[in-house]
ROPA-905464 format. One record per residue (C-alpha): z, x, y negated. Coordinates in steps of 0.2 Angstrom, whole numbers, always signed. Layout:
<atom Z="Z" X="X" Y="Y"/>
...
//
This chain:
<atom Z="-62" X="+37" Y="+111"/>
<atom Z="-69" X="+47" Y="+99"/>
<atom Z="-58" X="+64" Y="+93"/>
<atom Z="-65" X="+69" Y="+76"/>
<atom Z="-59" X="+89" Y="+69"/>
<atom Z="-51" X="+81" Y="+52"/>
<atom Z="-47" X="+63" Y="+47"/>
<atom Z="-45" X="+57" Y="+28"/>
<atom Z="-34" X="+44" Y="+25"/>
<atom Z="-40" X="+35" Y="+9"/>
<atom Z="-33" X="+24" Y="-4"/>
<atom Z="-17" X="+24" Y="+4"/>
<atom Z="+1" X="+20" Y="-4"/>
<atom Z="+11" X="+29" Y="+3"/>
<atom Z="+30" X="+31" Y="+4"/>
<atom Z="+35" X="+48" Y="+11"/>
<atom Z="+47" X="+41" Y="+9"/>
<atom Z="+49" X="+39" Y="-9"/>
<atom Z="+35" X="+32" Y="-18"/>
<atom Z="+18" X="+40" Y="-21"/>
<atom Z="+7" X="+27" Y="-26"/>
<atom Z="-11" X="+29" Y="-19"/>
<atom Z="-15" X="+45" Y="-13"/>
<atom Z="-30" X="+51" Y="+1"/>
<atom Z="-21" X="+62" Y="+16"/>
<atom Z="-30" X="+74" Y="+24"/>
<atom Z="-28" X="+76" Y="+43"/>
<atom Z="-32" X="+90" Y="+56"/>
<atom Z="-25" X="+96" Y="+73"/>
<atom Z="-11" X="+84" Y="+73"/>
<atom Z="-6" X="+91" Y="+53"/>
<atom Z="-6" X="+85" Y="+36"/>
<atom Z="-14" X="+93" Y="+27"/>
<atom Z="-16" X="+88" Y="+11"/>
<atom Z="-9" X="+73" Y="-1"/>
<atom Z="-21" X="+71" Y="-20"/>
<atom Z="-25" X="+55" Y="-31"/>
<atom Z="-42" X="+57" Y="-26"/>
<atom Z="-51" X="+67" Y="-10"/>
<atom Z="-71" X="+68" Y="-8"/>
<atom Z="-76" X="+78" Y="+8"/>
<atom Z="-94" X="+86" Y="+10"/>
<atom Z="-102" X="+95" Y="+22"/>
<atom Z="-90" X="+90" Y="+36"/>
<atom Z="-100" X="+79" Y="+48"/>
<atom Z="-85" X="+81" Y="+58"/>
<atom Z="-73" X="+69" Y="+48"/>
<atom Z="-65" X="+53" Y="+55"/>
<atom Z="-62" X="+44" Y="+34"/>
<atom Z="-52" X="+27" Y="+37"/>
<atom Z="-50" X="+19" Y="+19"/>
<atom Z="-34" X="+8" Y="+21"/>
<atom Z="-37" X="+0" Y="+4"/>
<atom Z="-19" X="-1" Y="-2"/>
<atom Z="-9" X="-3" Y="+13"/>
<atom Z="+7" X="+3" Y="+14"/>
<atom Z="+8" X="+21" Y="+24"/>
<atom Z="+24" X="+26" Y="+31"/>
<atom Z="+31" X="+39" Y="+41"/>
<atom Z="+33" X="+38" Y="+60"/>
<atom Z="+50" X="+30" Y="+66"/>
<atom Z="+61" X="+43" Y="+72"/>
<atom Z="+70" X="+33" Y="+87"/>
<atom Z="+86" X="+42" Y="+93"/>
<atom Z="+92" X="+32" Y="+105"/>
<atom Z="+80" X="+25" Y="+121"/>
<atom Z="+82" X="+24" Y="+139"/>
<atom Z="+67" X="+31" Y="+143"/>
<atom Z="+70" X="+30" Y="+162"/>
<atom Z="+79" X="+13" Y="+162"/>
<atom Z="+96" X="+9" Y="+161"/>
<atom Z="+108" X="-5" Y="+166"/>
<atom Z="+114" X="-6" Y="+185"/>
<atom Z="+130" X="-17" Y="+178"/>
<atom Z="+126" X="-32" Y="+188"/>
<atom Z="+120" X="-22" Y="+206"/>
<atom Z="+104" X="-13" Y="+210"/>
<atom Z="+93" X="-27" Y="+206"/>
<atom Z="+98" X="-23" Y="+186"/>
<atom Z="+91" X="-7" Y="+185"/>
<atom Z="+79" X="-8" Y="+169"/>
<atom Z="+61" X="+1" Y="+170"/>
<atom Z="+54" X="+15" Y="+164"/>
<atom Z="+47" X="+16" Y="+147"/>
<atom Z="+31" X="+11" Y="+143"/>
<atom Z="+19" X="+23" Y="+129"/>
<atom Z="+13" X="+6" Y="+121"/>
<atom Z="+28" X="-2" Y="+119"/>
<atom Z="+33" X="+11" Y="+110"/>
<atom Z="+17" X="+16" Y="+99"/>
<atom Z="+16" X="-4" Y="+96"/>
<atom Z="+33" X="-5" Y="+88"/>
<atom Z="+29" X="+10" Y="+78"/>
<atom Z="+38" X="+25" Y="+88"/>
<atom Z="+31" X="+41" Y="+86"/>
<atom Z="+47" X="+51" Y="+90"/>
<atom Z="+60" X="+47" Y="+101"/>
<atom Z="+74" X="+54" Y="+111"/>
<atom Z="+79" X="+47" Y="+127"/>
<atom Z="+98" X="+50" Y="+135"/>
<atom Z="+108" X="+41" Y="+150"/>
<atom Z="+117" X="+26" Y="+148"/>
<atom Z="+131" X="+19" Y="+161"/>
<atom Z="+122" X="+22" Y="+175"/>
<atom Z="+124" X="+42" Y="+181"/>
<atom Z="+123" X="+38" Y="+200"/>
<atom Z="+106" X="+33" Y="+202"/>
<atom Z="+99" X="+40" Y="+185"/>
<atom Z="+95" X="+58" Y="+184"/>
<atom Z="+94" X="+69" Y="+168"/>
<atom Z="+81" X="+78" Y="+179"/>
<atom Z="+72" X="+64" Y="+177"/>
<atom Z="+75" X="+61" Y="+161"/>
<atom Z="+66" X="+77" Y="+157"/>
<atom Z="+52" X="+74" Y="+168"/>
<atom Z="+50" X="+56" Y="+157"/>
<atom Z="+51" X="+66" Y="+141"/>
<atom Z="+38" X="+80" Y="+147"/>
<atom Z="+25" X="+65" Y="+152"/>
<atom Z="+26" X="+55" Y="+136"/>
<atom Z="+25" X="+71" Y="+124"/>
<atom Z="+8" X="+74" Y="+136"/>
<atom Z="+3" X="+58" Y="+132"/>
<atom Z="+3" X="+60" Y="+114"/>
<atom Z="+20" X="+56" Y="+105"/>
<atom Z="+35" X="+67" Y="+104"/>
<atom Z="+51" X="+65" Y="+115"/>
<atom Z="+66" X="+75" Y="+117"/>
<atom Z="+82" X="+70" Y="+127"/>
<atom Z="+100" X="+71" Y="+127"/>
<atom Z="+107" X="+79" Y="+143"/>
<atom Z="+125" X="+72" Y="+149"/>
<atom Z="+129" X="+51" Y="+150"/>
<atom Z="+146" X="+41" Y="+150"/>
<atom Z="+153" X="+53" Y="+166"/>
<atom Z="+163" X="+66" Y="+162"/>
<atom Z="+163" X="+80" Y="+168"/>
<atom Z="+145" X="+77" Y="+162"/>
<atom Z="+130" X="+75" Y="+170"/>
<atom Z="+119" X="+91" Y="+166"/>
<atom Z="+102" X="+99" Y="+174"/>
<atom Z="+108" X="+117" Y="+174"/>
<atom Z="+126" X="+112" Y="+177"/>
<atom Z="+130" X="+117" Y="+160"/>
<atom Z="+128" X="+110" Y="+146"/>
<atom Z="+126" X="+127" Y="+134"/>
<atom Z="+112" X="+131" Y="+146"/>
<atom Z="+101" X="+114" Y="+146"/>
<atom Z="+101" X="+114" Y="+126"/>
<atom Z="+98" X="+132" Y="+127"/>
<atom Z="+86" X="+135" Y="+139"/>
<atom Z="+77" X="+117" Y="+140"/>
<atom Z="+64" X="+115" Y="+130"/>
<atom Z="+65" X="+95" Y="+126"/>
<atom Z="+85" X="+96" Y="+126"/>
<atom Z="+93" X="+92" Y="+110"/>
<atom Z="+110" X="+89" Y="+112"/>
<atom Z="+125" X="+79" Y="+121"/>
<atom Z="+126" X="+62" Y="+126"/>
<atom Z="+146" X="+54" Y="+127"/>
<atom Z="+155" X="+39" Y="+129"/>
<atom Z="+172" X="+33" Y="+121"/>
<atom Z="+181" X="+15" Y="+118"/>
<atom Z="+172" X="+7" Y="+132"/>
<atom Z="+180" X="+2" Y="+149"/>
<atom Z="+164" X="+15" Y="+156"/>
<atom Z="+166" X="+27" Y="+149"/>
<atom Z="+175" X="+41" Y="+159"/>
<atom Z="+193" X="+40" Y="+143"/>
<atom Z="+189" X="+59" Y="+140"/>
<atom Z="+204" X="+67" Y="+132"/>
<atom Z="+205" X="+74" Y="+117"/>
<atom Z="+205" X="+94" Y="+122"/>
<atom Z="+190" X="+88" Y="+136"/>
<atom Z="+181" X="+80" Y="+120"/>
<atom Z="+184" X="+94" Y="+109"/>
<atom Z="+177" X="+108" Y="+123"/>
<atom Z="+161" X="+97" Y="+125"/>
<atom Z="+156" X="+97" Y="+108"/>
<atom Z="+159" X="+113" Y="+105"/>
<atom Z="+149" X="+120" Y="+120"/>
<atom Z="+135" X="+108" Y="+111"/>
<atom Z="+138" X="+115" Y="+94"/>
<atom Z="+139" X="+133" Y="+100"/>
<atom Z="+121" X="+130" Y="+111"/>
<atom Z="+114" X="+122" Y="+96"/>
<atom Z="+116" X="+138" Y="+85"/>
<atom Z="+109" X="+149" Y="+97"/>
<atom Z="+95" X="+140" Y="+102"/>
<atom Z="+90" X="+133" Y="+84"/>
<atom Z="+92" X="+115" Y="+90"/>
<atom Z="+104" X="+99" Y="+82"/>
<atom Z="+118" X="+103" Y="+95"/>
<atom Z="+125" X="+88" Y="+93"/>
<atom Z="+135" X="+75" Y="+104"/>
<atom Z="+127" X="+57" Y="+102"/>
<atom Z="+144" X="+45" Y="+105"/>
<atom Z="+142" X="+28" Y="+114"/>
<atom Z="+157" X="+18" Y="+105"/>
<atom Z="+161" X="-1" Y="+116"/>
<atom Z="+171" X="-14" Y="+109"/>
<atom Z="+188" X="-6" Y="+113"/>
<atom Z="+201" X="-8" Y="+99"/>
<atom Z="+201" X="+13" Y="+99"/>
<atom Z="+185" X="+14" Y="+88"/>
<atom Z="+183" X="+31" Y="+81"/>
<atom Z="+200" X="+36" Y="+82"/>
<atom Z="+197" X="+48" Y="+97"/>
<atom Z="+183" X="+56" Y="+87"/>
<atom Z="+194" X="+55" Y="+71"/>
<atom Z="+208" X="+64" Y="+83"/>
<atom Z="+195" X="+77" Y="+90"/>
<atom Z="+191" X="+81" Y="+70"/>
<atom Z="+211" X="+82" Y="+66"/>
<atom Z="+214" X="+93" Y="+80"/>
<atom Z="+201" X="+104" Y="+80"/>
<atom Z="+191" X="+114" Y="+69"/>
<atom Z="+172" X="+104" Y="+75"/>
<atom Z="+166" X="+98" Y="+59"/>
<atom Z="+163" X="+79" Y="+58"/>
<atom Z="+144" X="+82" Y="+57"/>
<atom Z="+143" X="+87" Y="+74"/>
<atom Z="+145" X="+69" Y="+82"/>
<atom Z="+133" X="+54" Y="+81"/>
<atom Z="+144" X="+38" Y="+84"/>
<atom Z="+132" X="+26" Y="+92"/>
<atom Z="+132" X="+6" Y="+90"/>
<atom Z="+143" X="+9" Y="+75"/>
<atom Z="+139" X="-10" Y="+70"/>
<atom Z="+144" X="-17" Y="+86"/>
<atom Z="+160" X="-24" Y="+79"/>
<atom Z="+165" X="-28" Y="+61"/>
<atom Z="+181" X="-13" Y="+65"/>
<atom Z="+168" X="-2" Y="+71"/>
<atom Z="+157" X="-5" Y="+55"/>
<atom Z="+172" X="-4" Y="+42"/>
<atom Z="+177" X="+13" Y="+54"/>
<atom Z="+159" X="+20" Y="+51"/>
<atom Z="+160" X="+18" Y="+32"/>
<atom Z="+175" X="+28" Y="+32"/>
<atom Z="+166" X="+40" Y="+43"/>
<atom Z="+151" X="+41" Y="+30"/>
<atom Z="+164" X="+46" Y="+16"/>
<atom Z="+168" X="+61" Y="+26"/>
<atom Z="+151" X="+67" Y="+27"/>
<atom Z="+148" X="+60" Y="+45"/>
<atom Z="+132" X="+51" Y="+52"/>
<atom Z="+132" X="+37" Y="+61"/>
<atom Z="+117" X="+26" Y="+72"/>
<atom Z="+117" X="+9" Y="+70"/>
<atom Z="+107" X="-1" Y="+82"/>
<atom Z="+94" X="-11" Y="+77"/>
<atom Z="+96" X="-26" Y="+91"/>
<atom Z="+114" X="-25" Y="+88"/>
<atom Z="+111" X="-44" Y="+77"/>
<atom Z="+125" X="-56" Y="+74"/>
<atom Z="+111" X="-68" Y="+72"/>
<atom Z="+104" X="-66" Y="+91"/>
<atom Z="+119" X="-69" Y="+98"/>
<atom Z="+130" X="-53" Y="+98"/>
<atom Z="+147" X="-60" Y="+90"/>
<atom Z="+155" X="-52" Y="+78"/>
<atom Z="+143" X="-39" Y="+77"/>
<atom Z="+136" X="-31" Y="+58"/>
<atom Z="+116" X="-32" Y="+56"/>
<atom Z="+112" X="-15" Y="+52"/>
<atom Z="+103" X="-22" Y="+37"/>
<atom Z="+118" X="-30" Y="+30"/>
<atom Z="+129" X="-13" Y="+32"/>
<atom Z="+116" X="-4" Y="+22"/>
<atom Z="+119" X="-16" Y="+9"/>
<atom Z="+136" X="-18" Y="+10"/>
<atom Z="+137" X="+4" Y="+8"/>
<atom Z="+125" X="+3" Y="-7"/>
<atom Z="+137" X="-10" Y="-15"/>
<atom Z="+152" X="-2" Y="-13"/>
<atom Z="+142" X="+17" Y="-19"/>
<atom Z="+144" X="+23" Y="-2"/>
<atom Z="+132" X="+38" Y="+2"/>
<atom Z="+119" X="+31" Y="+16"/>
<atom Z="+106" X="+47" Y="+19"/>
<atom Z="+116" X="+50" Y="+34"/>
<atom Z="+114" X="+32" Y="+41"/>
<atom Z="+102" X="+31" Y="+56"/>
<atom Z="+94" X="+16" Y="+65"/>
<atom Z="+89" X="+16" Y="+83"/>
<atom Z="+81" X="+4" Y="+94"/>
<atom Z="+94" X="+7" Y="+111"/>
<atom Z="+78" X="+2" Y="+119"/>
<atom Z="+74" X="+0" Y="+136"/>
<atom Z="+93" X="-2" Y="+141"/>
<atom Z="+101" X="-17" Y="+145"/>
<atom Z="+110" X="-28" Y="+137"/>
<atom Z="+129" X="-32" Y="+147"/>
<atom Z="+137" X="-47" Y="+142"/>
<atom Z="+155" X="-48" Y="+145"/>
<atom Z="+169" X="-60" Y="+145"/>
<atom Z="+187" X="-57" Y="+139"/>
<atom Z="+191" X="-51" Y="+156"/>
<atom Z="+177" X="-38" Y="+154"/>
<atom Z="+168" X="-46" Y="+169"/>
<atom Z="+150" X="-46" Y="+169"/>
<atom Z="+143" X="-61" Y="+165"/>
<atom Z="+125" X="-62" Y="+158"/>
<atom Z="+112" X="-46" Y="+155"/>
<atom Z="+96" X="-44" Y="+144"/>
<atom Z="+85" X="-29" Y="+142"/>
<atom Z="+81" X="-22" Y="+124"/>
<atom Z="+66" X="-20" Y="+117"/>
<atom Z="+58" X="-10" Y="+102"/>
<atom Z="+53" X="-25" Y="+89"/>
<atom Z="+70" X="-22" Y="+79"/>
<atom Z="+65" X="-9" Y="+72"/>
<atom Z="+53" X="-15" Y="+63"/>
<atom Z="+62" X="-32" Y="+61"/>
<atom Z="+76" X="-23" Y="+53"/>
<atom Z="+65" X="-15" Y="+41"/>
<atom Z="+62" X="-30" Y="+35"/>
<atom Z="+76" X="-37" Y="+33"/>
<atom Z="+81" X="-24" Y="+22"/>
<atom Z="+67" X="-27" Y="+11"/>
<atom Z="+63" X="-46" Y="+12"/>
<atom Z="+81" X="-51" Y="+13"/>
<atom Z="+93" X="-37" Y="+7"/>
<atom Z="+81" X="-34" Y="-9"/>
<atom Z="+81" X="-14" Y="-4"/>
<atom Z="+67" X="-4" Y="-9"/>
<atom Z="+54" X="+2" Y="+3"/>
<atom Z="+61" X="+21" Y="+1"/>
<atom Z="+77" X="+14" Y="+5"/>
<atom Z="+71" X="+5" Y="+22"/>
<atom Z="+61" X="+18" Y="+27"/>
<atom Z="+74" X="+33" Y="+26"/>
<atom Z="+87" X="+25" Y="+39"/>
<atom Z="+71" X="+25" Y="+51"/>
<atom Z="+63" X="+39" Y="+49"/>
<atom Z="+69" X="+54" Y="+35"/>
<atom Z="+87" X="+53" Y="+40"/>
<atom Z="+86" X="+53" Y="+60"/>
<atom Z="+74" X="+67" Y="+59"/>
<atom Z="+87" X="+76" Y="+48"/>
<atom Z="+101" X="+72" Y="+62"/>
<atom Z="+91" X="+77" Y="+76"/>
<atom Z="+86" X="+92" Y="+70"/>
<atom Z="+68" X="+89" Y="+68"/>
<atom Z="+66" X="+88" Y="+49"/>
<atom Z="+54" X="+102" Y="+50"/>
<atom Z="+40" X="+91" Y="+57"/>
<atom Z="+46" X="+75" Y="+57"/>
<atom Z="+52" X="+59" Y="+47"/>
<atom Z="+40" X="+61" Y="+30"/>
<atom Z="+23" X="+60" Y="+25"/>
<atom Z="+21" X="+80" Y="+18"/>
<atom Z="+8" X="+94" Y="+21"/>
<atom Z="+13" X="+105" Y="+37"/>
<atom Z="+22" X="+91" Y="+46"/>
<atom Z="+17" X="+80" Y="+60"/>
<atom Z="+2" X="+67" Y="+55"/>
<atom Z="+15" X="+54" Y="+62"/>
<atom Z="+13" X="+37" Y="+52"/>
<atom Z="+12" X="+18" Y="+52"/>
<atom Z="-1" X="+8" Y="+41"/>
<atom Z="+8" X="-9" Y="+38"/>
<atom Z="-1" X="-26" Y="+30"/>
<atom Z="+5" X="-36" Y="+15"/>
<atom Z="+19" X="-44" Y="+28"/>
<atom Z="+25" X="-27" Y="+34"/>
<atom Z="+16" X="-29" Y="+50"/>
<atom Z="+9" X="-13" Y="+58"/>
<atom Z="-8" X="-12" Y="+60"/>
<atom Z="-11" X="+6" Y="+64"/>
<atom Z="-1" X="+19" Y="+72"/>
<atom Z="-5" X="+37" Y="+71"/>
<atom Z="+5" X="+49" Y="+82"/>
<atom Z="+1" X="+69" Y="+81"/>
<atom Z="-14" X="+64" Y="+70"/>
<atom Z="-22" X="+53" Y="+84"/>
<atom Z="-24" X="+33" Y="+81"/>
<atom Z="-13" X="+26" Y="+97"/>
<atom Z="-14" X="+8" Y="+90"/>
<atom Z="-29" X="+0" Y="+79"/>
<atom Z="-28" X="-17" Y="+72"/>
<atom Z="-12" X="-21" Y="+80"/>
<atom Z="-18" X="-17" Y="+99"/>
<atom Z="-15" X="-2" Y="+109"/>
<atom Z="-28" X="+11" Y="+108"/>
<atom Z="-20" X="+23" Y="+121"/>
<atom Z="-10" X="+18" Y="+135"/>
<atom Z="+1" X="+26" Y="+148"/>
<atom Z="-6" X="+35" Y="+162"/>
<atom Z="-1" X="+20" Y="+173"/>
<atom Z="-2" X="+4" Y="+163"/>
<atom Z="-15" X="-9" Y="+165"/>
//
């Protein structure tokens, strides 16, 4: 593979995510460097120019939520889910992602975790992590949680678990100490600080979060209630949650049409806020890729499990546009711009601007991603892998 000094993107159109209609992009060491109507280079033999012809460029997705390491274990040993692969998340269009521990705190490690994070940002994305899991006390690398999103360069925030039978039914005074240990190490140390919440199926919702904000003096914006279309009370909880100035993460393989009953398609709860003139910049989408899939019965017994992959992402993007009649810009801010605000990365990530990441997708007429450009380097040409893993086929 050939690694060119600057690379000009030409006849773009670009959504940034708002609208810019076609514009040239100038790329070098991983940066944008420059947006205009109309860019001619000379006396650079050293350029890479790609001229998309009016394909649709957009940012990066910015995907919060991923077992990077593999999750699952519900169903014995045997149900363990793998380790991430860098194609399967270049493919799907992944240039960020942040990885965290699921059910499974006994034979997964946040050492790990890190270690998995490390290696994929060597391999040419961006990965961060979320120390703790569903146990708590919480699962940490420095035994602290102050001190691993202090002092731990790829740790962001917290990782929790309420209204599921797994998690570990935190009380209200243990809920309120975690978040603020995370709030606290997210001032000192410049990072997001905050506590991404697993929420299950139980009947509780967000009312131990909505106790945690009654009874204490932790703003709302310091927690990220996962899988908030999981249920329809969940979904109806989170537009409430949205109206005081919260954000949630919907998940993007949560789909009522694959099978999850009485689940939300994070599409249709996008639409549903606009309707109803409730603020969405704070809504996130993530793929809760690479963990599995529990199927329970009314008895809360195991009964079926499936691993998730990273193609709702991009399928939910087009559900927004194709079926919910949303505007690009609106699509693309649930992936991208707004979970790179929550996490904390905004300064790099989530938009096409000069002096952040050169993290971007090329999509065809049918929205499918041709090209994906991570750090300014093309990981996926024409819809096949350009770069893969260290120790993929």
């Amino acid at each position: 593979m050939v690694l060119y000094m600057f690379t000009l993107v030409k006849n773009a159109n670009v959504y940034a995510p708002e609208a810019l209609g076609i514009r040239d992009i100038l790329i070098a060491a991983g940066k944008i460097l420059k947006i205009e109507n109309k860019m001619d280079i000379t006396g650079i033999d050293d350029i890479n120019i790609i001229d998309i012809q009016g394909q649709t460029l957009i940012p990066g997705f910015v995907d919060g939520h991923v077992h990077l390491i593999g999750g699952g274990g519900e169903g014995g040993y045997h149900t363990r889910t793998p380790e991430v692969l860098l194609s399967h998340l270049t493919l799907s269009g992944i240039t960020t992602v942040v990885g965290l521990l699921g059910t499974d705190c006994a034979t997964r490690h946040n050492d790990s975790l890190y270690a998995k994070a490390k290696a994929l940002t060597t391999e040419g994305i961006t990965a961060y992590m979320f120390t703790g899991g569903y146990k708590v006390p919480t699962e940490t690398i420095t035994q602290s949680i102050q001190r691993d999103i202090v002092f731990i360069d790829r740790v962001i925030g917290l990782k929790t678990a309420l209204s599921d039978h797994r998690s570990s039914q935190p009380s209200t005074e243990e809920l309120s100490r975690m978040a603020s240990e995370a709030r606290v190490a997210g001032l000192i140390s410049g990072k997001c600080g905050r506590v991404v919440v697993h929420l299950g199926n139980s009947p509780t919702g967000f009312n131990p979060l909505c106790d945690v904000i009654k009874q204490s003096d932790i703003p709302v914006s310091q927690f990220i209630p996962t899988h908030a279309n999981r249920t329809e009370l969940l979904a109806e909880q989170s537009m409430m949650w949205l109206k005081k100035g919260g954000y949630i993460d919907l998940t993007a393989g949560i789909n009522p049409d694959k099978g999850a009953k009485g689940s939300v398609k994070a599409s249709s709860f996008l639409a549903k806020c606009k309707a109803n003139g409730i603020d969405t910049s704070k809504v996130c989408i993530s793929s809760d890729g690479n963990g599995s899939i529990p199927l329970f019965n009314e008895k809360r017994e195991l009964i079926g499990l499936k691993v998730a992959g990273f193609g709702s992402l991009l399928y939910q993007l087009k559900e927004m546009i194709q079926t919910e009649n949303m505007s690009i810009t609106e699509a693309v801010i649930p992936l991208t711009q707004a979970p790179a605000q929550c996490l904390g990365l905004e300064k790099d990530k989530g938009e096409i601007s000069p002096g952040k990441d050169a993290d971007f997708l090329i999509l065809d007429k049918n929205l499918d991603i041709q090209h994906t450009f991570a750090k300014g380097v093309c990981h996926v040409r024409n819809g096949v892998a350009q770069i893969k893993g260290t120790f993929e086929d």
